[in-house]
C-alpha positions in Angstrom: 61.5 85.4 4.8 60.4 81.5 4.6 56.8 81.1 4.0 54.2 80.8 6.7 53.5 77.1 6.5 57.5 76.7 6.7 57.4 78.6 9.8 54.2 76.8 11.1 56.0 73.4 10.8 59.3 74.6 12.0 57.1 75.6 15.1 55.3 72.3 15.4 58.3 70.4 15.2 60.4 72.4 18.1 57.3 72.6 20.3 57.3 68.4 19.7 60.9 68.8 20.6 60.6 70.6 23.8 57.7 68.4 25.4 60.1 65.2 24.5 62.7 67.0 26.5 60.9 67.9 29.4 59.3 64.5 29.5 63.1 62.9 28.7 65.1 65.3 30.8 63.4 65.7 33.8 64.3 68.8 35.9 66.9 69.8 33.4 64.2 69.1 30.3 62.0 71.1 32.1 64.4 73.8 31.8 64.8 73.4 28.2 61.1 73.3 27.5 61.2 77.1 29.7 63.6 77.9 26.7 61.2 77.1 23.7 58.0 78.5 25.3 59.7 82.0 25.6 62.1 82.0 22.8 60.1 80.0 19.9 57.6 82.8 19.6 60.6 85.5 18.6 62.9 82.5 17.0 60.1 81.5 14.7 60.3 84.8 12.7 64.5 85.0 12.5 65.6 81.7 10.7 69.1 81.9 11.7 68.1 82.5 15.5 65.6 79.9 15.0 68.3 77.3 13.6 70.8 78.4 16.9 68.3 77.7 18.9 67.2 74.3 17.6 71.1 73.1 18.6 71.3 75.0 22.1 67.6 73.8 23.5 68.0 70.7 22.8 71.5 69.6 23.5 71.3 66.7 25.8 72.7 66.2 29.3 76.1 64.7 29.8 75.5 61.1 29.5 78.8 60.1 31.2 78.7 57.1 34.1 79.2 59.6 37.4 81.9 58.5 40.1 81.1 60.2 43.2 84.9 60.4 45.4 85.1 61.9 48.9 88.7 63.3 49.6 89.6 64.6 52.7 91.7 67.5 53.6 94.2 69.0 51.1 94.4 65.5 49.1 91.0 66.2 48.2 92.1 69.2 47.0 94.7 68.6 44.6 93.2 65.4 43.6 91.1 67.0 41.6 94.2 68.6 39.1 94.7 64.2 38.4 90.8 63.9 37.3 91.2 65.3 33.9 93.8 62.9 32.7 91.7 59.6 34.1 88.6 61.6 32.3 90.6 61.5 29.0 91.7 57.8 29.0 88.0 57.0 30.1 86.1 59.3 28.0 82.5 57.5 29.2 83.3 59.0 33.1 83.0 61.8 34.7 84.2 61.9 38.2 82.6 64.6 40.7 85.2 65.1 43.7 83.8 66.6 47.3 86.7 67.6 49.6 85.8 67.1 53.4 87.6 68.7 56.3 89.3 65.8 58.3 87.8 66.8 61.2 84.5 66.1 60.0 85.6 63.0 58.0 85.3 60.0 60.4 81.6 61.1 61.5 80.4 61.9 58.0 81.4 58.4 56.5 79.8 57.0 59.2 76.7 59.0 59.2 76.8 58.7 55.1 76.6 54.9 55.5 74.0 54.5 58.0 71.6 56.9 55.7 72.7 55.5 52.7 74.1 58.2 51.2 77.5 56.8 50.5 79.9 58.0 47.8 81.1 55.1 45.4 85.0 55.4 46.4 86.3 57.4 49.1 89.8 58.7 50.7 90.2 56.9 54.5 92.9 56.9 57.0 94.1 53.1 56.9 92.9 52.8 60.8 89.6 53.2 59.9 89.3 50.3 57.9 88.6 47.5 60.5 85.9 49.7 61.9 83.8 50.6 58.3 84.7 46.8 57.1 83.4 45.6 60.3 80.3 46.9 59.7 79.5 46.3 56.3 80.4 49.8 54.6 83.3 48.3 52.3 83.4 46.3 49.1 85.8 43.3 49.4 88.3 44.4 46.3 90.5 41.0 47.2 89.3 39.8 43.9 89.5 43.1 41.6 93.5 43.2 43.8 94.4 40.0 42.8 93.3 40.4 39.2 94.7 43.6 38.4 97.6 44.7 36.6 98.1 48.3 37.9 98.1 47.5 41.8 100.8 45.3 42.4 100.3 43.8 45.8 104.5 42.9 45.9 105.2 46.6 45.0 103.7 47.6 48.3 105.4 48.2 51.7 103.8 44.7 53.6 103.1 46.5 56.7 100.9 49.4 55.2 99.3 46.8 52.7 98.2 44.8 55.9 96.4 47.7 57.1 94.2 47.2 54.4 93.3 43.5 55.1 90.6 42.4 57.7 90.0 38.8 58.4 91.9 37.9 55.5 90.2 40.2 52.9 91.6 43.3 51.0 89.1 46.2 51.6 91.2 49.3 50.5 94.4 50.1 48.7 97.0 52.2 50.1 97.2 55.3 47.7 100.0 57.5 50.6 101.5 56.8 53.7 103.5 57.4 56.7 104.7 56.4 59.3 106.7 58.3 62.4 110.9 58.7 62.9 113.8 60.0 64.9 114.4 63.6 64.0 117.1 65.1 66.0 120.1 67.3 66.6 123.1 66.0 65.2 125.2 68.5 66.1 124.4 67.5 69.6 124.6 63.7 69.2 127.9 64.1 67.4 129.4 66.6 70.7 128.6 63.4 73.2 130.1 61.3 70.9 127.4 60.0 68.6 128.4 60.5 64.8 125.7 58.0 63.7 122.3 58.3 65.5 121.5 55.5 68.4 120.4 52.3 66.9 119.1 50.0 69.5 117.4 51.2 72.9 120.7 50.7 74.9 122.2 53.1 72.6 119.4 55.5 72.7 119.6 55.5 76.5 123.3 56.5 76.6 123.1 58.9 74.0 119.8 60.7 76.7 122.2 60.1 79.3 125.1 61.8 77.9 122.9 64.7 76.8 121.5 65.1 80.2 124.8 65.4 81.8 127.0 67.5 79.3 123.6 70.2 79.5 123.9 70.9 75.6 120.0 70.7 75.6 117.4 71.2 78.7 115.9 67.8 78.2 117.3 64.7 75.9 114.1 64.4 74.4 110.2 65.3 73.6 108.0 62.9 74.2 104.5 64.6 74.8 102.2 62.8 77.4 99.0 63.4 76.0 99.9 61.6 72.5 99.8 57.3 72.4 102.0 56.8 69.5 105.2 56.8 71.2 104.2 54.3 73.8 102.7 52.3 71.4 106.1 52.7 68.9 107.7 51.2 71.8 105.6 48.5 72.6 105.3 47.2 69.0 109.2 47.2 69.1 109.2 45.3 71.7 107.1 42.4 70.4 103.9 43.4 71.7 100.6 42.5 69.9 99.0 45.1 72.3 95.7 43.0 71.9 95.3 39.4 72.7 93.2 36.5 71.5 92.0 37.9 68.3 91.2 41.9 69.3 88.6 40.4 72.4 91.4 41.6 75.5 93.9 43.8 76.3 97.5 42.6 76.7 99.1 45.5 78.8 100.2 43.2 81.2 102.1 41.1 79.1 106.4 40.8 79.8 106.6 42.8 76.1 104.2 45.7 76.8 105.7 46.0 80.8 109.0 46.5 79.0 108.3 48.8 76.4 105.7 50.9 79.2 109.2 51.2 81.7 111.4 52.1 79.3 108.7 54.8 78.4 108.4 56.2 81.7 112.0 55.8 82.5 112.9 58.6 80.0 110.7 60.5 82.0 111.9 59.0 85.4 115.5 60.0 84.6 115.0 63.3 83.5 115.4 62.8 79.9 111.9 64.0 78.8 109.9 66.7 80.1 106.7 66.2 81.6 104.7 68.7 79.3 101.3 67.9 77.1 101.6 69.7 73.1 99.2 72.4 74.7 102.5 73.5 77.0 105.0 73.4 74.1 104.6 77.0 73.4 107.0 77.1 69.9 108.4 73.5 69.1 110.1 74.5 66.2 111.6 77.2 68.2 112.6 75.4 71.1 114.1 72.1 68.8 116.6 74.9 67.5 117.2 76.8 70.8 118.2 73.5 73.0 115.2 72.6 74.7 115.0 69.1 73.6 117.4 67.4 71.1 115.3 64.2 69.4 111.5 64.2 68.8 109.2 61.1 67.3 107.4 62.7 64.4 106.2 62.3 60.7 106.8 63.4 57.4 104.5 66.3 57.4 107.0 67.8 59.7 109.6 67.4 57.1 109.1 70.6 55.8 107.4 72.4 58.7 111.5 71.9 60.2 112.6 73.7 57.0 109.9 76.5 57.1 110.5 77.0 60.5 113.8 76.4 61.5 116.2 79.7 61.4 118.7 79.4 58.6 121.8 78.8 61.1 120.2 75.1 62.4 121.0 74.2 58.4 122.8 71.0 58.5 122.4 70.4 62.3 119.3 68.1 62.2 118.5 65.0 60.3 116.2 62.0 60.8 116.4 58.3 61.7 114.6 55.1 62.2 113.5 54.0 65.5 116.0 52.1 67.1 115.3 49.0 67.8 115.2 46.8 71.5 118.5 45.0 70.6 120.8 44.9 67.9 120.1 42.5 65.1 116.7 43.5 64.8 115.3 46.3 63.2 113.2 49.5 65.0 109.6 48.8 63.6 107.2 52.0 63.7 103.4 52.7 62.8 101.9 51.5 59.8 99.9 54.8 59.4 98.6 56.9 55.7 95.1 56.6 53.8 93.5 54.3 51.5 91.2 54.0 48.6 88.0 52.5 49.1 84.7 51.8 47.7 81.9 51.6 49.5 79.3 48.8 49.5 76.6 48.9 47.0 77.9 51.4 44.7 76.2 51.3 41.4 79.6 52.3 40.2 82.1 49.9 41.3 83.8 48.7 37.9 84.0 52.7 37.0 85.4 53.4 40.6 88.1 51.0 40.3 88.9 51.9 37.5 89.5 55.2 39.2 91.8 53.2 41.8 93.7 51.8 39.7 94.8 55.1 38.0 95.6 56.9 41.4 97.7 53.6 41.9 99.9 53.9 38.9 103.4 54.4 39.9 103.8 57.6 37.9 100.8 59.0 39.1 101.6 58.4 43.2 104.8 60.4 41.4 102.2 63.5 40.7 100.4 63.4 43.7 103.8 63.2 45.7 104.6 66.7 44.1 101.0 68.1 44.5 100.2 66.9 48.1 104.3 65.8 49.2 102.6 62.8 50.9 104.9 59.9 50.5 104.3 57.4 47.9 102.4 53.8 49.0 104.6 51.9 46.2 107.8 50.9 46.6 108.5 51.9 42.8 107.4 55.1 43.1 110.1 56.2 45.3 112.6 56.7 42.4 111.5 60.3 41.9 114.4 62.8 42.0 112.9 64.6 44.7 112.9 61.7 47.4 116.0 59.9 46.4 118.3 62.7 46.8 116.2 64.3 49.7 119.3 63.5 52.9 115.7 63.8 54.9 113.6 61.1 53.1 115.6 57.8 53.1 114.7 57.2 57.2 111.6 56.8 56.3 112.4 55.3 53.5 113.5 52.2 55.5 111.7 52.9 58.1 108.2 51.5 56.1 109.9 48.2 55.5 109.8 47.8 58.9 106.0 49.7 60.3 103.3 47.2 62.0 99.5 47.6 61.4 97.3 48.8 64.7 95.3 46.3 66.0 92.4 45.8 63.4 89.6 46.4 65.7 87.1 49.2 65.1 87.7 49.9 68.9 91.3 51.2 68.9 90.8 54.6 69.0 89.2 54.2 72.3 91.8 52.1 73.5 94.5 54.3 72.3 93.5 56.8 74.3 93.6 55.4 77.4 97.1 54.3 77.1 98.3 57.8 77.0 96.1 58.4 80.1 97.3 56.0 81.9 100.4 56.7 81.3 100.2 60.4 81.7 98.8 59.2 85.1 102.3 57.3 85.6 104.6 59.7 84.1 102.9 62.5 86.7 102.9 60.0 90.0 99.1 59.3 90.1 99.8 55.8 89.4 101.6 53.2 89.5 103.4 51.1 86.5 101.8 48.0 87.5 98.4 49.6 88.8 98.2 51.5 85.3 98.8 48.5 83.4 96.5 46.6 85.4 93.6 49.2 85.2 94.3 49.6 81.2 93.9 45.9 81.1 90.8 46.5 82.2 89.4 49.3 80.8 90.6 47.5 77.4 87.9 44.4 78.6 85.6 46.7 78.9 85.7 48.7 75.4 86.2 45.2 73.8 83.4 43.8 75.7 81.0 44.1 72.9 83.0 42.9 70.1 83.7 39.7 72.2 80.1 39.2 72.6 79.6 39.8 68.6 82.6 37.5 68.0 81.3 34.5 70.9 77.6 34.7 69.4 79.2 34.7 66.1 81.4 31.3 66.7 79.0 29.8 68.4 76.0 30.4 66.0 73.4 29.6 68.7 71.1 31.8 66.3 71.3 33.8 62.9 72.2 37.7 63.6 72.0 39.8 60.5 75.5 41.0 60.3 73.6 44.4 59.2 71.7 44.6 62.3 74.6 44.4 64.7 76.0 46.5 62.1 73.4 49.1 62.3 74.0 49.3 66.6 77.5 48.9 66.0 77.7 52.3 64.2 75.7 53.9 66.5 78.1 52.9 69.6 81.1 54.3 67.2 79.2 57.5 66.9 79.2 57.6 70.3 82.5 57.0 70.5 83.5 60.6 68.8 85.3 63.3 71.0 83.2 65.8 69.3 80.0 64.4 70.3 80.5 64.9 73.8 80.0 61.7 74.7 80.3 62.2 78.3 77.0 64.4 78.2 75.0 62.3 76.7 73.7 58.5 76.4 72.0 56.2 74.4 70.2 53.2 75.1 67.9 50.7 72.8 64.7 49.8 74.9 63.2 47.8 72.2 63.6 46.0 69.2 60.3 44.6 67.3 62.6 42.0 64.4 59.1 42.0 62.9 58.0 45.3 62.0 61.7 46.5 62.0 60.5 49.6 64.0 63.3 50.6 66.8 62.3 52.3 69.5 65.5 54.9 70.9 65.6 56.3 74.6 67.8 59.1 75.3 68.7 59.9 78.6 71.0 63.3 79.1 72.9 64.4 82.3 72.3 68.0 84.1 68.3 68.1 84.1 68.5 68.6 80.0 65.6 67.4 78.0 65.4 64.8 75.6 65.8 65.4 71.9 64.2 62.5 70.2 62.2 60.1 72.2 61.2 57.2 69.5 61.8 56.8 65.5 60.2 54.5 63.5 62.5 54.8 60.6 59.9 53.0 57.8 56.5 54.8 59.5 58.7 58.4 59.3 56.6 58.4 63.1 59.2 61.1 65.2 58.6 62.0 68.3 60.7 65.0 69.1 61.6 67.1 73.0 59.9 70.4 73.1 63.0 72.3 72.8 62.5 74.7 69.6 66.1 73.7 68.5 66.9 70.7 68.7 63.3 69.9 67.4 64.6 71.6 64.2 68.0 70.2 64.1 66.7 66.7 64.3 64.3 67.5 61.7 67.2 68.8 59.4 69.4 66.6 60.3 66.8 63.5 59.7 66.6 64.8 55.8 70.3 65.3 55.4 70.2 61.5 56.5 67.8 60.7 54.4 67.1 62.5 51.6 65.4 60.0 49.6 62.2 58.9 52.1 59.4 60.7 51.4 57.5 58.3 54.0 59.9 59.4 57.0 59.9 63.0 54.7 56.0 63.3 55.7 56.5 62.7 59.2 59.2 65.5 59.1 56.7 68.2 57.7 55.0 69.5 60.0 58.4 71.1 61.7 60.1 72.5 58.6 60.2 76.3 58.7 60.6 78.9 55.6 64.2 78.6 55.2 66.1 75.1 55.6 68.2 74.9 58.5 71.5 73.1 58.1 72.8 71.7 61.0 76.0 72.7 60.5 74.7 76.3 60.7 72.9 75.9 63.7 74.9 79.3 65.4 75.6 78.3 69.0 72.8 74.5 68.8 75.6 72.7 67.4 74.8 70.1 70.4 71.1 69.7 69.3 72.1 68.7 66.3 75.1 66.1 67.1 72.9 64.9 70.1 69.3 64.6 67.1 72.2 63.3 64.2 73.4 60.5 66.8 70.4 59.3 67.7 69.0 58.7 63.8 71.7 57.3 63.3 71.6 55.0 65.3 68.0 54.2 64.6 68.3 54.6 60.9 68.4 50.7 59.9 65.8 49.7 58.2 67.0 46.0 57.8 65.9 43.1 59.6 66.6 43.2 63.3 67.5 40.6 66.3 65.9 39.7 69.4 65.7 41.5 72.7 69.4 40.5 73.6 70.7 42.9 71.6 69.3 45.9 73.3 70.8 44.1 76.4 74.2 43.8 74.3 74.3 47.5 73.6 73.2 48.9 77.3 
């Protein structure tokens, strides 16, 4: 047994050494201080104990620089099996990987970067990039690109890098891709006398026609009317540019888009495709093996759906092939489509996060994340795995993303995208036209793009200074707007005034069918709300408001006095899911806290 005054200093010096770690530690010190006040008394008296203790309490937190990365889907999944070996080579990082459903993805990166509350890199689907560039969410990596030894821009497919580039500037690197092919019967091809599938449109036509009249399949082909990307295909092989004069109109009634939109609608005029939507394809797997349809445009994912699902007797009787092209010579070009790597603007992490980048880039490492997640490698060196060069599936595509074309790079496509398939759903079923469906998808084009041409004229014209975060800010909130899942329809938003002084934005929101308001004004830097009376959406706002932004304790306070016992989420809101979009739209889009314009921008958002 030590003697007293042995034990008395050993006491004083541990008690010194828990208030230094509570003071040093914060939260987690506190913690460890918890430890000495209710252990030190029985420690004290057992030396051995006493000397375990001393090296548990007061082991220090992990020190390592944290990289925040949002995956999405199953990539964000298995990504997390490659962390350990980047953690090795950079011993002074510790990544922390949050998977995020890809349903959810598009809103929560949007929502993330108007509360600032951003990860510091982050998996996004290559169309997205004009849109979060365009409003200021990216880091320009053109430099870091251009500098670095691990991502080779030459070792790229050009297409899918050009995804990545806005305005001349590299904002994400491709980490997979894909793009969409010919998968069909050859069985059937081969019985009308193709051996080798069609490779130019006249070809393609014939072999449809052929198929049509010998009746080895119901129809020739699948193309489903309530999907854009085989029009588009088409018009993009046909020389289109889909958009003119820099994104600001629609070019739908252009000699290259009227071709490619006939010889869409004549596969449907001639019999060769049926006119069905996906929802009315009860089994597609079933019916591509039973003779319902004998080619379909589709992607690599399906790759091995067709060998899950196909019955063991269609072995052998399917392959895949590039589009063909619209005359010989040429090649069929496709979509430039897969995800990127990203960082996004202001993280405190950025040489640590491309460092991360740079390590998912590595050719042998797109090798493992093939194998884990079979999404096709973004570098062409990558490709000499075993597994996709002896794969008789994989070489269409293969050549296929030699030859793929970037989307227009406007943050407005996806709007526009899906009014091509209506209007030509509207063709294909006899509502319309060819030339009045064009015409009107001219316009409606104008229309979406009427804001970015405004942005673009006040830009060029610099009749006065507009913070680019500003029109950033509204810019957002028309995006959010923009989602499907919001329920647009239902719901409006208007700005009613802008004060460029105070920075205060006052937010109107007017609702169809009689339903209240939500949230009539927000004063993002006062934290003054003003909420409807509705019980729900009252909370959801609230919630939704600190999910936003977590870190203001001055819009916090004004948030108070409507927080119940148990937090809400509003994701859980049980059957007030549209309180909360409707409250999480309408913060969002009065969540900038940056300098503002005049009163012509509330006129340029109405």
């Amino acid at each position: 047994m030590p003697p007293r005054w042995a034990l008395w200093s050993a006491e004083r010096l541990l008690v010194r050494a828990a208030q230094w770690s509570g003071g040093r530690f914060g939260r987690r010190g506190g913690r460890v201080a918890l430890c000495w006040r209710w252990l030190l008394p029985v420690a004290s008296r057992i030396p051995v104990l006493l000397l375990m203790l001393t090296l548990s309490c007061t082991t220090r937190g992990d020190r390592r620089e944290q990289v925040e990365f949002w995956g999405l889907g199953r990539e964000g999944e298995v990504v997390a099996d490659m962390i350990p070996e980047f953690e090795r080579r950079n011993p002074a990082v510790h990544v922390v990987v949050q998977q995020i459903p890809w349903t959810a993805a598009h809103e929560k990166l949007l929502t993330a970067f108007v509360g600032d509350a951003t990860p510091d890199v982050a998996q996004m689907g290559n169309t997205w990039i004009p849109e979060f560039s365009e409003v200021g969410a990216l880091e320009d990596l053109t430099d870091r690109a251009a500098k670095s030894p691990s991502v080779t821009k030459a070792d790229y497919f050009p297409g899918i890098w050009a995804t990545n580039e806005v305005r001349g500037r590299t904002y994400g690197v491709p980490w997979y891709v894909d793009t969409r092919v010919l998968f069909y019967r050859t069985d059937m091809l081969a019985a009308v006398g193709f051996k080798q599938p069609p490779r130019t449109w006249s070809e393609w036509s014939e072999a449809m026609r052929r198929i049509k009249a010998s009746g080895r399949a119901r129809y020739a082909i699948l193309l489903p009317t309530n999907e854009w990307e085989e029009p588009v295909v088409l018009a993009l092989g046909s020389g289109s540019p889909l958009l003119a004069d820099g994104g600001r109109y629609g070019a739908f009634r252009q000699p290259d888009f009227v071709r490619a939109f006939d010889f869409y609608i004549g596969m449907f005029r001639e019999g060769y495709a049926p006119a069905v939507s996906n929802s009315q394809v009860s089994n597609l797997y079933q019916q591509f093996a039973q003779g319902d349809f004998a080619m379909y445009i589709t992607g690599p994912w399906n790759v091995a759906e067709f060998r899950r699902r196909l019955p063991p007797s269609m072995e052998g009787r399917w392959s895949t092939a590039p589009i063909p092209a619209m005359r010989a010579g040429k090649p069929g070009v496709s979509l430039a489509g897969g995800s990127s790597l990203v960082i996004f603007h202001g993280s405190q992490h950025a040489a640590a996060s491309w460092k991360l980048i740079e390590f998912l880039s590595e050719p042998a490492q797109q090798i493992r994340f093939y194998e884990l997640a079979t999404d096709l490698p973004a570098r062409r060196s990558a490709w000499s795995v075993k597994a996709l060069a002896e794969d008789k599936q994989f070489p269409a595509f293969r050549e296929q993303l030699e030859h793929v074309i970037p989307l227009p790079p406007v943050p407005e496509w996806e709007q526009i995208a899906t009014s091509i398939y209506e209007h030509g759903e509207a063709t294909i079923r006899g509502k319309s036209t060819e030339a009045a469906a064009l015409a009107d998808l001219d316009a409606r084009a104008n229309q979406i793009l009427a804001k970015r041409r405004w942005m673009l004229d006040r830009e060029s014209a610099k009749t006065k200074p507009v913070a680019k975060s500003v029109s950033s800010g509204a810019y957002v909130a028309q995006t959010l707007l923009s989602v499907p899942s919001f329920d647009s329809s239902a719901i409006g938003h208007r700005i009613v005034d802008v004060k460029p002084r105070s920075g205060g934005i006052s937010v109107a929101q007017r609702v169809s069918a009689g339903t209240d308001s939500i949230l009539t004004g927000v004063k993002p830097r006062s934290g003054d709300i003003s909420f409807a009376p509705k019980e729900e959406c009252r909370r959801s706002a609230a919630q939704t408001f600190e999910t936003i932004d977590p870190q203001s304790q001055r819009s916090r306070a004004g948030l108070l006095r409507y927080r119940r016992s148990a937090a809400l989420s509003f994701e859980e809101l049980n059957g007030h899911e549209h309180c909360a979009a409707r409250a999480s739209r309408s913060l969002a889009l009065a969540r900038d806290d940056k300098p503002l314009v005049d009163h012509r921008l509330a006129e340029a958002v109405q």
